[in-house]
Backbone bond lengths (Angstrom), bond angles and torsions (degrees), N, CA, C in turn:
res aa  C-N    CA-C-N  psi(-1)  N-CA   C-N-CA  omega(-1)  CA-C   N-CA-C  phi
1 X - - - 1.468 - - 1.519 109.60 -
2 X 1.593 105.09 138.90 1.267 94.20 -175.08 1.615 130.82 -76.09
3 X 1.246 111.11 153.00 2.101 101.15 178.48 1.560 111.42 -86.97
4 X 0.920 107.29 176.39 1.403 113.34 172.13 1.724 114.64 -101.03
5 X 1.041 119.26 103.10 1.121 141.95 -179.36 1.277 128.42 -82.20
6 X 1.533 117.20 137.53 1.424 121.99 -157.62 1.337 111.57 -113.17
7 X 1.171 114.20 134.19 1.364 121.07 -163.05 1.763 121.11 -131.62
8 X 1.518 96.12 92.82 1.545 100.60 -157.24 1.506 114.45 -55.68
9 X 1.208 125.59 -54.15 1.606 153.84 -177.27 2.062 104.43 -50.69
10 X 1.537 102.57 -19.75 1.433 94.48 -165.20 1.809 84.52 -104.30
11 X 1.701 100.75 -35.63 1.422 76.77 173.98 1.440 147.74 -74.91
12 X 1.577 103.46 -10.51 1.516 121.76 -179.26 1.705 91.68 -73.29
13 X 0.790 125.57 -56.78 2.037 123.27 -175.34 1.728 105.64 -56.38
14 X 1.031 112.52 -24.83 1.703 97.93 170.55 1.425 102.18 -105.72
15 X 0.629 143.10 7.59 1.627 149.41 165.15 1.395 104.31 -80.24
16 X 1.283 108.97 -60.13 1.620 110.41 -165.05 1.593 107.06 -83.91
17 X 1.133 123.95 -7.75 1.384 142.59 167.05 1.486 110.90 -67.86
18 X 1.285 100.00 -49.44 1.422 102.13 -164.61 1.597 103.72 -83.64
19 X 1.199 115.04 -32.71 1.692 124.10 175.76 1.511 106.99 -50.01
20 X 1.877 106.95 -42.56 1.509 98.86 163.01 1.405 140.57 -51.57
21 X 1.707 94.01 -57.81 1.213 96.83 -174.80 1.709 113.99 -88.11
22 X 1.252 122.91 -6.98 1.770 103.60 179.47 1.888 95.40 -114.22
23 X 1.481 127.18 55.54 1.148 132.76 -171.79 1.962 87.42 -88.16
24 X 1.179 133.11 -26.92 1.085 126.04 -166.94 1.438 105.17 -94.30
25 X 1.021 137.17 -23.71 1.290 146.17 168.86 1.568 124.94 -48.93
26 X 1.318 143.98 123.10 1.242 133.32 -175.66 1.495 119.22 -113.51
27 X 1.993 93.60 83.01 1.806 90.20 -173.48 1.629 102.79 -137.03
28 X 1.123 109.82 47.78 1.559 134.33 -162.00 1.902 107.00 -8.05
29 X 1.210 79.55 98.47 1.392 95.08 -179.47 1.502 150.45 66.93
30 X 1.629 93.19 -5.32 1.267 113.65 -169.56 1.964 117.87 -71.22
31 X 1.345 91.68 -37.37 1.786 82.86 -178.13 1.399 115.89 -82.48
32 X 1.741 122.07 -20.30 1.490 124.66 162.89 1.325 110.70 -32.77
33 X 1.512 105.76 -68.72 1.411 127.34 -171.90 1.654 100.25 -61.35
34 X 0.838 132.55 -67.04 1.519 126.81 -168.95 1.885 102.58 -68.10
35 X 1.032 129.09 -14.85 1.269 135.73 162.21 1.883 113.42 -65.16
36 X 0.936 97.92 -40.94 1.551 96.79 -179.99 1.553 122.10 -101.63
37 X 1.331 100.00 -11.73 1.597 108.93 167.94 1.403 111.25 -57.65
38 X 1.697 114.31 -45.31 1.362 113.51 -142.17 1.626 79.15 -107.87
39 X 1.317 121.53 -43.44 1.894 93.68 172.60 1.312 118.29 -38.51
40 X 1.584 116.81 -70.25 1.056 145.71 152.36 1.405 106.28 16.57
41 X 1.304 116.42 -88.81 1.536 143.49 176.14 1.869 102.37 -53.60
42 X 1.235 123.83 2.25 1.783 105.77 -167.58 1.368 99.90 47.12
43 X 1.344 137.54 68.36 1.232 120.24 164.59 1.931 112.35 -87.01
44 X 1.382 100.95 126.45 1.679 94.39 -179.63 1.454 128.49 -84.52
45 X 1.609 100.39 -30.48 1.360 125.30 172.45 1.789 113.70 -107.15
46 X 1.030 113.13 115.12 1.411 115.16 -176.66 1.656 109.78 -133.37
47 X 1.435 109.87 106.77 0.882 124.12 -172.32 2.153 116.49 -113.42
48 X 1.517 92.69 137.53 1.936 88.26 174.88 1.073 98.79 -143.92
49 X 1.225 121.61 173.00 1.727 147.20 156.88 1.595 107.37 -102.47
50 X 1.387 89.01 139.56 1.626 116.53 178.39 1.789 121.60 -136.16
51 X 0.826 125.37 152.02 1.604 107.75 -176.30 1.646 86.25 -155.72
52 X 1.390 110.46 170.56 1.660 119.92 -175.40 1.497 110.70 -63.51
53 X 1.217 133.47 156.31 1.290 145.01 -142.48 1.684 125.18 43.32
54 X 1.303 111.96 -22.78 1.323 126.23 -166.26 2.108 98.73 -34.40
55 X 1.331 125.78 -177.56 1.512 116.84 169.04 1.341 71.24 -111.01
56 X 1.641 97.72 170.03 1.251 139.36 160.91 1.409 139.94 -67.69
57 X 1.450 111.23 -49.11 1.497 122.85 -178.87 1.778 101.18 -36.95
58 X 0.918 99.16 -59.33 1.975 100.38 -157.80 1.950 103.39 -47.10
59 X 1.354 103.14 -44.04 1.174 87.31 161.73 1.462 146.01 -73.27
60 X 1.288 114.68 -42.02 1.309 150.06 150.67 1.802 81.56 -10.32
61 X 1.796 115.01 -92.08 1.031 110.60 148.33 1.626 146.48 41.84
62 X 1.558 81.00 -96.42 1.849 86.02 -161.02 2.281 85.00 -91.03
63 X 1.036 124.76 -0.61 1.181 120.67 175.80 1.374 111.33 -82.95
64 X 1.307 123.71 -42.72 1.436 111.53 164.19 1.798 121.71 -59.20
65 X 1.595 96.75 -46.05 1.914 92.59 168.59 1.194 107.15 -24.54
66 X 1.638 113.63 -70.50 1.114 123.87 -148.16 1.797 102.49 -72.55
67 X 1.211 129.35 -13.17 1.088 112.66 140.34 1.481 144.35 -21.59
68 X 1.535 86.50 -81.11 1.730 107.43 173.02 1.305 122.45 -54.02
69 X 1.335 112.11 -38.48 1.745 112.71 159.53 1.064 125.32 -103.59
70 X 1.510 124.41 50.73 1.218 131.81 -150.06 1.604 132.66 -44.79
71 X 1.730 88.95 60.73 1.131 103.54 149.01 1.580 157.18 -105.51
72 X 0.858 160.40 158.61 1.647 152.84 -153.36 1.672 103.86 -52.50
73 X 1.407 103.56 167.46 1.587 114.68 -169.28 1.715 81.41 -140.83
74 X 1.395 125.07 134.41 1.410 111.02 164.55 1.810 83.10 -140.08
75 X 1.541 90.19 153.77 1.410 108.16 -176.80 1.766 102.31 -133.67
76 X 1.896 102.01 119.33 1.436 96.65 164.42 1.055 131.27 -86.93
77 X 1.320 147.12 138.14 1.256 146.27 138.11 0.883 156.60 -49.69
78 X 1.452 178.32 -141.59 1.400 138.59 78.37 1.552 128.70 -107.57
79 X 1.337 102.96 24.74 1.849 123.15 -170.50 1.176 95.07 -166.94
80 X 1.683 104.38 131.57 1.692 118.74 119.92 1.832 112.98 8.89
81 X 1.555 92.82 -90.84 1.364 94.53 -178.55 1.364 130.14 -67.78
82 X 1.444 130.72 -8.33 1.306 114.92 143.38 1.396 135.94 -85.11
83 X 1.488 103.34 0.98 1.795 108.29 153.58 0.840 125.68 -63.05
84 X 1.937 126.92 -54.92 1.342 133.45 173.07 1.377 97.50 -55.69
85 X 1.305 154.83 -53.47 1.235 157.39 -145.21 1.760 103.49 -62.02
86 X 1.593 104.78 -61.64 1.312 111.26 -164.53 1.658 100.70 -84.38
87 X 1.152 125.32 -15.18 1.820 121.17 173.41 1.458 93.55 -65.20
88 X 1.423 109.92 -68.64 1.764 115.56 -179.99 1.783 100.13 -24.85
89 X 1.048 96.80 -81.86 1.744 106.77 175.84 1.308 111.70 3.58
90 X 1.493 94.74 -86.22 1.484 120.32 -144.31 1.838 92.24 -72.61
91 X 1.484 118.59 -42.04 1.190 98.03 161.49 1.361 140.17 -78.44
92 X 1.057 135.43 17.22 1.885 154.21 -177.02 1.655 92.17 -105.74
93 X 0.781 106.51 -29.90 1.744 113.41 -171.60 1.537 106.50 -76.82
94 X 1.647 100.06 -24.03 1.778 95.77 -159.65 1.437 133.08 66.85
95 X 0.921 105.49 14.18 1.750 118.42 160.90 1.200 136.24 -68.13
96 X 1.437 119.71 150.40 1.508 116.73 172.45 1.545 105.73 -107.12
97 X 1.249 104.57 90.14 1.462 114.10 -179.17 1.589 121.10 -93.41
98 X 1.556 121.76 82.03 1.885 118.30 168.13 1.026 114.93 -58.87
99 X 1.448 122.31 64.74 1.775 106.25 -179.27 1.711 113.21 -124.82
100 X 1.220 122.32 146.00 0.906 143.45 174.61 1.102 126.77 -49.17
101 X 1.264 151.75 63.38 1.806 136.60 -155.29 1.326 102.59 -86.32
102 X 1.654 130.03 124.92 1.109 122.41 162.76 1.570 108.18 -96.29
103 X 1.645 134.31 173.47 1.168 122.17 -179.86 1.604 92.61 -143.67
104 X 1.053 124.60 122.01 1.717 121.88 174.22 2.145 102.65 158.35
105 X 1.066 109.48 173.52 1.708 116.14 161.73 1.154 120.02 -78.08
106 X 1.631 91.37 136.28 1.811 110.89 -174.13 1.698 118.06 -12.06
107 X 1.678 103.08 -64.52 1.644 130.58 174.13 1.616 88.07 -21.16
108 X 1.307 97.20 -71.01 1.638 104.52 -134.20 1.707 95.13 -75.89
109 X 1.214 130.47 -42.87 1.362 134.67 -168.30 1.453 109.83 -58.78
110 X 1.782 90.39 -46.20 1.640 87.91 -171.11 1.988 131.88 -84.77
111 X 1.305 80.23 -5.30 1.935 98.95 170.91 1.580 97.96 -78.69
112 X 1.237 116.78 14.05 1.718 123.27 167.75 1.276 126.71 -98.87
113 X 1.692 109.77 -34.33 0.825 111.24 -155.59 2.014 95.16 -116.67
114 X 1.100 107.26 125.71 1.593 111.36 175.74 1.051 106.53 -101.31
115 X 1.444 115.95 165.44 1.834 130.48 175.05 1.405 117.73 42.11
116 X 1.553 124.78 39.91 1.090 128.05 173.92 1.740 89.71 -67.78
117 X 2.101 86.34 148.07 1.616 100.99 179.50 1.477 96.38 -132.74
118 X 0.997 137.07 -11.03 1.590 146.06 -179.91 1.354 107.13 -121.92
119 X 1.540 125.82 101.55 1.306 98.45 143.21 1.455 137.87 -127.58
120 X 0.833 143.50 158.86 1.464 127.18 -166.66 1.982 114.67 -135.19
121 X 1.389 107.03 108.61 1.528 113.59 -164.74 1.636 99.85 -108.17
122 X 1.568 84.02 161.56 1.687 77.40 178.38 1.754 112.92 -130.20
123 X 1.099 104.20 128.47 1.642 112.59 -161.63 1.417 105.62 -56.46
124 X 1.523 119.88 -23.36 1.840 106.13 172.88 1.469 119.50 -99.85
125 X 1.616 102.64 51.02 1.071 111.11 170.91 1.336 116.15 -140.71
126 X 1.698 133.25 117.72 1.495 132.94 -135.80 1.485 115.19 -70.91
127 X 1.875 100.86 -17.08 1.420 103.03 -173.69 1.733 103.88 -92.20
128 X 1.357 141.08 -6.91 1.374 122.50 -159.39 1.449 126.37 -60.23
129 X 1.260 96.94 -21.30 1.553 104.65 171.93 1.381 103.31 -65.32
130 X 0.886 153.07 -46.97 1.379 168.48 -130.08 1.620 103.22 -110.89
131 X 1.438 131.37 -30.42 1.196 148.32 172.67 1.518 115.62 -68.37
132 X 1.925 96.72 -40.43 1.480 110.58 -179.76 1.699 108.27 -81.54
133 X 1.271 93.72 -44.93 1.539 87.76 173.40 1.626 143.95 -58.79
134 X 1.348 114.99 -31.94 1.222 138.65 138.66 1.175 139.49 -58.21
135 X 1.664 123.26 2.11 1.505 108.33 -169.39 1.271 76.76 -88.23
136 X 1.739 106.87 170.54 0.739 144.07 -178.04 1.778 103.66 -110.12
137 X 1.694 120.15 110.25 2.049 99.63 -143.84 2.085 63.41 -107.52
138 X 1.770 104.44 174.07 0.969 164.00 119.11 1.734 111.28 0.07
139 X 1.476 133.31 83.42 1.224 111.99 162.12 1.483 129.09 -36.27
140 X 0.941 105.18 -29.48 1.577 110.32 168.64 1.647 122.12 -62.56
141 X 1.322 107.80 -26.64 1.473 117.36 -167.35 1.327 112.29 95.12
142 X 1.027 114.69 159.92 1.497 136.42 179.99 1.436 130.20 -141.50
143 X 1.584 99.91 158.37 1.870 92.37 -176.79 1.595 87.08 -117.48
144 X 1.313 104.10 123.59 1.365 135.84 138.88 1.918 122.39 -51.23
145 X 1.334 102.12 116.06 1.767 93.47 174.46 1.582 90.56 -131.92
146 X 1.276 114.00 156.09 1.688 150.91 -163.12 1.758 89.13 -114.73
147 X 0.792 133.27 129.23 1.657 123.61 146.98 1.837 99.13 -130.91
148 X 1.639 103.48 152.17 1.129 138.13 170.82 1.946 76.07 88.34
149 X 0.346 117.38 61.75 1.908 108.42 -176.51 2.144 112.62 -71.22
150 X 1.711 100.49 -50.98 1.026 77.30 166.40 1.719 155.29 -63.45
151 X 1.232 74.74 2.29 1.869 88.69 175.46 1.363 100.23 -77.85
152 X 1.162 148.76 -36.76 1.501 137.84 172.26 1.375 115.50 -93.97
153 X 1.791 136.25 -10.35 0.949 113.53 -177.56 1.601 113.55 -64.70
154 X 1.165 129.43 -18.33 1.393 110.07 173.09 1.762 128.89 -72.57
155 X 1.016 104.54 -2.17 1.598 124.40 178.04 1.263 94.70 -75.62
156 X 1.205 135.34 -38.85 1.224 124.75 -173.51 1.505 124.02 102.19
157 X 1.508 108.10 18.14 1.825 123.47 -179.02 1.447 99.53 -57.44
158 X 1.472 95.48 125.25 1.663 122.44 151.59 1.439 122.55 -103.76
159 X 1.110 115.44 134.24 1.582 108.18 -168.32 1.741 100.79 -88.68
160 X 1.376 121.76 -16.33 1.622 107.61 167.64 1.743 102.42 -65.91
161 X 1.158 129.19 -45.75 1.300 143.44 -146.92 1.729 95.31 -70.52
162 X 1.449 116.18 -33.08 1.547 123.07 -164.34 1.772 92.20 -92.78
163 X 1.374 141.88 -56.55 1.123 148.00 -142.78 1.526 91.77 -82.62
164 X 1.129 100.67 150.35 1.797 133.55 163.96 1.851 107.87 -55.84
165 X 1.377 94.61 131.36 1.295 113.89 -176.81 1.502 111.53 -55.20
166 X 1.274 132.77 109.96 1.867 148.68 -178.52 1.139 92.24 122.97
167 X 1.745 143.08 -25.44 1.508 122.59 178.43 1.678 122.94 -52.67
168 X 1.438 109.46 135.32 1.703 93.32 -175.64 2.029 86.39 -124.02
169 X 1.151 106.96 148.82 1.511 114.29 -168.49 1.538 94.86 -116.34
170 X 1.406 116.85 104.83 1.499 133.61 -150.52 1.568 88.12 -91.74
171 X 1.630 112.02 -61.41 1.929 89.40 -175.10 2.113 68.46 -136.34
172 X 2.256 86.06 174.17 1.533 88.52 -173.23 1.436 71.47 -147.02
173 X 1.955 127.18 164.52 1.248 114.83 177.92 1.634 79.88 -163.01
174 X 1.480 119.83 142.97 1.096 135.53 -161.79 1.593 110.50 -118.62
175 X 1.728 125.08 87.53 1.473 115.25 -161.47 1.920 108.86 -95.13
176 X 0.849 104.57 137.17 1.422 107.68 -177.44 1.989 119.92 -81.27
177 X 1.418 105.09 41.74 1.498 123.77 172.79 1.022 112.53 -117.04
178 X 1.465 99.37 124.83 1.305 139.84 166.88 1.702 96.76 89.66
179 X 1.212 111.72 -96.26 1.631 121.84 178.04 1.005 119.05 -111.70
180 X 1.084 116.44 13.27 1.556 141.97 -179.16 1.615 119.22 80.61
181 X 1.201 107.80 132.78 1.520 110.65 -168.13 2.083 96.30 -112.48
182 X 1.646 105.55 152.96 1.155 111.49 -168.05 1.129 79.57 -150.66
183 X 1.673 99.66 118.07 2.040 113.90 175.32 1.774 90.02 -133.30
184 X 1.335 77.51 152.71 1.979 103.53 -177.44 1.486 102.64 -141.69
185 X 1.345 121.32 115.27 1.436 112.03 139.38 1.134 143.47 -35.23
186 X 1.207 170.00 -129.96 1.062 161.05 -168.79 1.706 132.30 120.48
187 X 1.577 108.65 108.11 1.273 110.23 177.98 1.545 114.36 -111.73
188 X 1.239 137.86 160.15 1.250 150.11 -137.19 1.842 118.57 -158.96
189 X 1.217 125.23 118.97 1.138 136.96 -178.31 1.733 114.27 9.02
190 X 1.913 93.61 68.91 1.253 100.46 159.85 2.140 91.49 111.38
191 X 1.654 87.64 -54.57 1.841 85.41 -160.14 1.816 107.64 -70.21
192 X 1.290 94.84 162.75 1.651 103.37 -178.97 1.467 111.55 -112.94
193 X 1.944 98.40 139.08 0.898 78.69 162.93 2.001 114.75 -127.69
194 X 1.440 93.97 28.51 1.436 116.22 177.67 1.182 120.95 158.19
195 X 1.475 110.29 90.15 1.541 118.95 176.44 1.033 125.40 -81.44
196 X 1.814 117.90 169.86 1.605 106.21 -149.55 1.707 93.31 -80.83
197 X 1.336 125.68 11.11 1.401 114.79 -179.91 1.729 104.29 -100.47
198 X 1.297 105.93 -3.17 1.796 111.96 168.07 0.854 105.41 -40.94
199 X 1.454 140.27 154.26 1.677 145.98 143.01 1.508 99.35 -61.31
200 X 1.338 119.34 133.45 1.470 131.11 170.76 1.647 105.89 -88.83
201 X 1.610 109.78 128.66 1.434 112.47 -172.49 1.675 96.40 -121.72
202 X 1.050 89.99 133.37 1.917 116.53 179.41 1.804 95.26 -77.02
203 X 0.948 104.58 126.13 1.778 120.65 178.63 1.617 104.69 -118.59
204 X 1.210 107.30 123.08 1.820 105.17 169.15 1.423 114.18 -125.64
205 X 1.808 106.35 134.79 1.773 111.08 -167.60 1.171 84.06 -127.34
206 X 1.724 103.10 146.26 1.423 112.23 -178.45 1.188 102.78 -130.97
207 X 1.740 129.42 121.44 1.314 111.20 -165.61 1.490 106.52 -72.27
208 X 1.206 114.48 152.41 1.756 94.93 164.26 1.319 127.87 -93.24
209 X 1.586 99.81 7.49 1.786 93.38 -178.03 1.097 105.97 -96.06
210 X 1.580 118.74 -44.88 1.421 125.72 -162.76 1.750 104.90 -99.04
211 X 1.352 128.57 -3.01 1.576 128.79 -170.28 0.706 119.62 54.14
212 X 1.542 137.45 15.71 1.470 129.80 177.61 1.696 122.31 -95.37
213 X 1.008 101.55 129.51 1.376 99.26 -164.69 1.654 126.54 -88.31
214 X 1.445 120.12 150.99 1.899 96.09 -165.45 1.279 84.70 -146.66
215 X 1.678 137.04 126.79 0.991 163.92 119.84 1.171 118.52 -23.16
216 X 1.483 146.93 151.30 1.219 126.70 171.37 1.999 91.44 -167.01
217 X 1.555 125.46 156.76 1.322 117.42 175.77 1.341 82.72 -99.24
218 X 1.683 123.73 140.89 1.105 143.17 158.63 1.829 100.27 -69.23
């Protein structure tokens, strides 16, 4: 079965892409980094949550990834009015955005979507647990990302406790950008998506606003 494979060269081009295009955006660093994760990874299915006020960049974002691995970008919603909201967006922004808008609850959206390998939730939003629990992941495995994270780490979130029963959470690493981001690998009934006989690859993000630099084992 195949692994999920990391691909340095695809991730530096959506990285540096995205540095172009979300340079106006103020979400210190966060969609670079989540931009090159999910190139990075060949992600085919790339899935997030969005709701009204949310910023833009992160998606902005994972839509160019999905460029480079030209695979799908789907964006949830949970209203009408945060559909019109984020179309408005993405066009005021001047973007070329291919993305998918779904509009309905986690449940229902995500019994749609199969072999997600990217997903990206956002902790100030009441359903994400519920987003994680329902995807439907990737025989291959998938990386799971948390954004705004410290707003729930005091609740006490476990990522076995949130995931669907056969998920096993192979490594999890907790980065302190922007509001803090919380990514987990993730393998799934049988498939991998990085076993402990993987080669472990050293990843380095440098914010560009603040210069601080964060290491992380892919």
């Amino acid at each position: 079965m195949k692994n999920m494979i990391w691909s340095p060269d695809t991730a530096l081009k959506a990285y540096l892409h995205t540095v172009q295009s979300c340079g106006n955006f103020k979400e210190s660093g966060v969609p670079e980094l989540l931009s090159a994760m999910a190139a990075g990874w060949n992600s085919t299915l790339i899935v997030e949550s969005w709701t009204h006020g949310d910023p833009l960049a992160t998606s902005v974002a994972l839509s160019l990834a999905a460029r480079y691995t030209h695979g799908r970008h789907v964006c949830l919603v949970p209203d009408e009015r945060s559909r019109s909201e984020y179309v408005k967006s993405v066009q005021r922004a001047g973007v070329s955005a291919k993305t998918e808008v779904m509009v309905g609850e986690a449940e229902e959206i995500m019994a749609t979507l199969t072999g997600v390998d990217f997903l990206v939730v956002d902790c100030k939003r009441r359903d994400f647990v519920r987003v994680l629990r329902f995807a439907k992941l990737s025989h291959k495995g998938a990386v799971l990302v948390r954004k705004n994270a410290y707003q729930s780490s005091l609740s006490g979130f476990r990522w076995l406790g949130a995931l669907a029963k056969g998920t096993r959470v192979v490594r999890s690493v907790f980065l302190p950008v922007g509001k803090g981001l919380d990514v987990a690998h993730v393998e799934i009934n049988g498939g991998v998506a990085c076993s402990r006989s993987c080669p472990s690859r050293w990843i380095k993000f440098v914010d560009q606003k603040s210069g601080e630099e964060h290491v992380f084992r892919g």
